[in-house]
N, C-alpha and C positions, 0 to 999 in steps of 0.2 A: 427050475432053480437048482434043483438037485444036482441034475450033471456040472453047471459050472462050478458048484462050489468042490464037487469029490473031484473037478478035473486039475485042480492045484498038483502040481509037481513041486515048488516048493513056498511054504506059508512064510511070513513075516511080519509082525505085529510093530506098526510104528504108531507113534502119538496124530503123526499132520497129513505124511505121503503117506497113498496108495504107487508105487512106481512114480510110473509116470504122469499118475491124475493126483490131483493139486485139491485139497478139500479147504472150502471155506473157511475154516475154523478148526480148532481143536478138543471143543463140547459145545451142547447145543441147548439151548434151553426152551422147553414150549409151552409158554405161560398160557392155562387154561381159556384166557380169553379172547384167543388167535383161533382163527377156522382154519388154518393150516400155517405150517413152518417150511423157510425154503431153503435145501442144503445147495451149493452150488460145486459143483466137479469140472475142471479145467484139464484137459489133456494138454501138457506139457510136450507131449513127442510129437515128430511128426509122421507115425504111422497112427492109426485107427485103434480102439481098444474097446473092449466088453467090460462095462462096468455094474457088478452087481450090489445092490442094496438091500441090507436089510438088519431090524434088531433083534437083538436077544434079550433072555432075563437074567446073564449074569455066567452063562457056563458056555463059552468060547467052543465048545466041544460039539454041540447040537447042530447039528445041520438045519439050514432057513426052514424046510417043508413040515418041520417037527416042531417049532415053534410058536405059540400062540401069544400076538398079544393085541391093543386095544386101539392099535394104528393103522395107518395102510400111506404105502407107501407107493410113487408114482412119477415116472415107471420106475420096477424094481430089478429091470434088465435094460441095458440099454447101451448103445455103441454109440462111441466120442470117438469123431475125424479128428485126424493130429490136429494140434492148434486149436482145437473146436471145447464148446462147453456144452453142459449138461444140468439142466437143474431140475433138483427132483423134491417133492413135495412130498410132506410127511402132515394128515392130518389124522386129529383125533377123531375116531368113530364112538365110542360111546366112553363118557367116564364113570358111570355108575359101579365099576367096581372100583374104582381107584380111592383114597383116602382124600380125604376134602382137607384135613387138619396139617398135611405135611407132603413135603415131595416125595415125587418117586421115580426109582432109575430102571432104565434102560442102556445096552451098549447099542452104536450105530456100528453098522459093521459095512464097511466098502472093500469090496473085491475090484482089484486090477488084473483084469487077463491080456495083455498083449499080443497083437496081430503077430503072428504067425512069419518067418521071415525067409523065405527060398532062396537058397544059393545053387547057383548054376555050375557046373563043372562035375570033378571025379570028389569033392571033399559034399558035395553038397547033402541033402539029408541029417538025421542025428543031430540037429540044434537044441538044448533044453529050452523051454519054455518056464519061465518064472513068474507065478501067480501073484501079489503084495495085494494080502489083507491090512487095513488098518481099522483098529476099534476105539470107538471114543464116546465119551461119554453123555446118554441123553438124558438129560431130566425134567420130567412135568411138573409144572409150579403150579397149586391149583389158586384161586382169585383168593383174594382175603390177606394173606401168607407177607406179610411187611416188616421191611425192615431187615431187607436180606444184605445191604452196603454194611452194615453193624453188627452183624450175625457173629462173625468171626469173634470178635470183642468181649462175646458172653458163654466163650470159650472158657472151663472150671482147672485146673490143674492143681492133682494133690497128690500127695506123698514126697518121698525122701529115696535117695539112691539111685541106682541104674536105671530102677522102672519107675514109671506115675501112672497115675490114672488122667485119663481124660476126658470132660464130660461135653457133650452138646447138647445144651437145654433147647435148641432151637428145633423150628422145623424144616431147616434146609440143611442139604448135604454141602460138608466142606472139608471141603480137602487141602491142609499144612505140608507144604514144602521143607520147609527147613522150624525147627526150633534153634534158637540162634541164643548164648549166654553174648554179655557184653565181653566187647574185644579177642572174640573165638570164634571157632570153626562151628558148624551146624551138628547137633546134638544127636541128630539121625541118620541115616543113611540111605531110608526108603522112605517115600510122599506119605500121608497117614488121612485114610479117608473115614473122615464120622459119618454114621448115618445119621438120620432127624431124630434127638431124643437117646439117643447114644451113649454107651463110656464104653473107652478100648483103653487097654493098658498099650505103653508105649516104653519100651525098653530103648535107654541112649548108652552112648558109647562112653561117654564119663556122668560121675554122678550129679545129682543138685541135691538142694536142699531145700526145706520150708524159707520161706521169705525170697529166695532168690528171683527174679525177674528175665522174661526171656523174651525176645524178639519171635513174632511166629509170622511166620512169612505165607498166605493161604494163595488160593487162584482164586480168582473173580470171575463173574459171567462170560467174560470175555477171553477167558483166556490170558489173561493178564497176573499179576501178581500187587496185592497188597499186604501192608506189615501194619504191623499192631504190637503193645508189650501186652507182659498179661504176666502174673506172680504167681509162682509157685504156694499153697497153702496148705 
């Protein structure tokens, strides 16, 4: 695994596409009482590709080989004919260190290397080859853990001014798109991810105030988006 990931000439980080392989989804969730999860990889081209999988704990930086974590992944190398799919299976090998009381994240990380393309003639050789990483996000849900459609809802927002605070009494990760005042533009500019049990301060581009009310627009399991109000206090 080593060589393909240092053989990148050039990296790029997207939410959905690897190049030209097509990822089921956009996060993944693997609720502890699944004996594995299935990601599925669709080659869109129709040349042949090398597709590597694997997760991190958070630092895009580490190379797969240096990596430890409490999955395994299968297979974590693997070639998709143009037109052709790939499904690869992520299950848990042991949870004993993981938190029973709250989720926890992982990034899925997919590598696209692209066959390789020969030109015949005096121009031929010297092609770049362009590697597309995309990372996204995996989260373990362990059993018990309810009431994650509502989670968003019990969202705390306090303070006055540019910045607030914001808390997540819950134990799921969730991630706000937009905070939204009535009849305006979204208050922020960057997605604002809580952990389980969390407050992050969140600076917007105009002020609020105590009592004001705001539209908070989060992602759901699916990739999708739901909205809720929720008052400033």
């Amino acid at each position: 695994m080593k060589y393909l990931f240092a053989a990148m000439a050039v990296m790029y980080i997207s939410p959905v596409l690897a190049d030209n392989i097509v990822i089921n989804g956009n996060r993944f969730v693997y609720p502890q009482s699944e004996k594995e999860i299935t990601v599925q990889l669709t080659n869109t081209s129709a040349r042949p590709a090398l597709a590597q999988v694997w997760l991190d704990n958070g630092d895009p930086n580490v190379s797969p080989e240096k990596i430890s974590t409490p999955f395994v992944i299968t297979p974590p190398i693997s070639r998709i004919d143009g037109q052709g799919g790939q499904s690869i299976r992520i299950r848990l090998s042991s949870a004993t260190t993981l938190p029973a009381n709250k989720e926890s994240l992982w990034w899925l990380n997919v590598l696209d290397i692209p066959a390789a393309v020969k030109k015949a003639g005096p121009e031929s050789g010297g092609e770049l080859q362009m590697a597309i990483r995309s990372r996204l996000k995996f989260i373990y849900r362990p059993t018990g853990l309810n009431g994650r459609e509502q989670a968003a809802e019990k969202l705390i927002l306090k303070g006055s001014g540019n910045t607030i605070t914001v808390s997540n009494p819950t134990p799921f990760y969730i991630t706000v798109v937009a905070f939204v005042p009535d009849h305006a533009k979204a208050l922020n500019s960057d997605a604002v991810m809580l952990e389980p049990e969390s407050t992050k301060q969140v600076t917007f581009r105009s002020a609020v105030h105590t009592g004001d009310q705001l539209s908070l627009i989060e992602i759901n399991d699916f990739g999708g988006t739901n909205k809720f109000k929720a008052k400033v206090i």
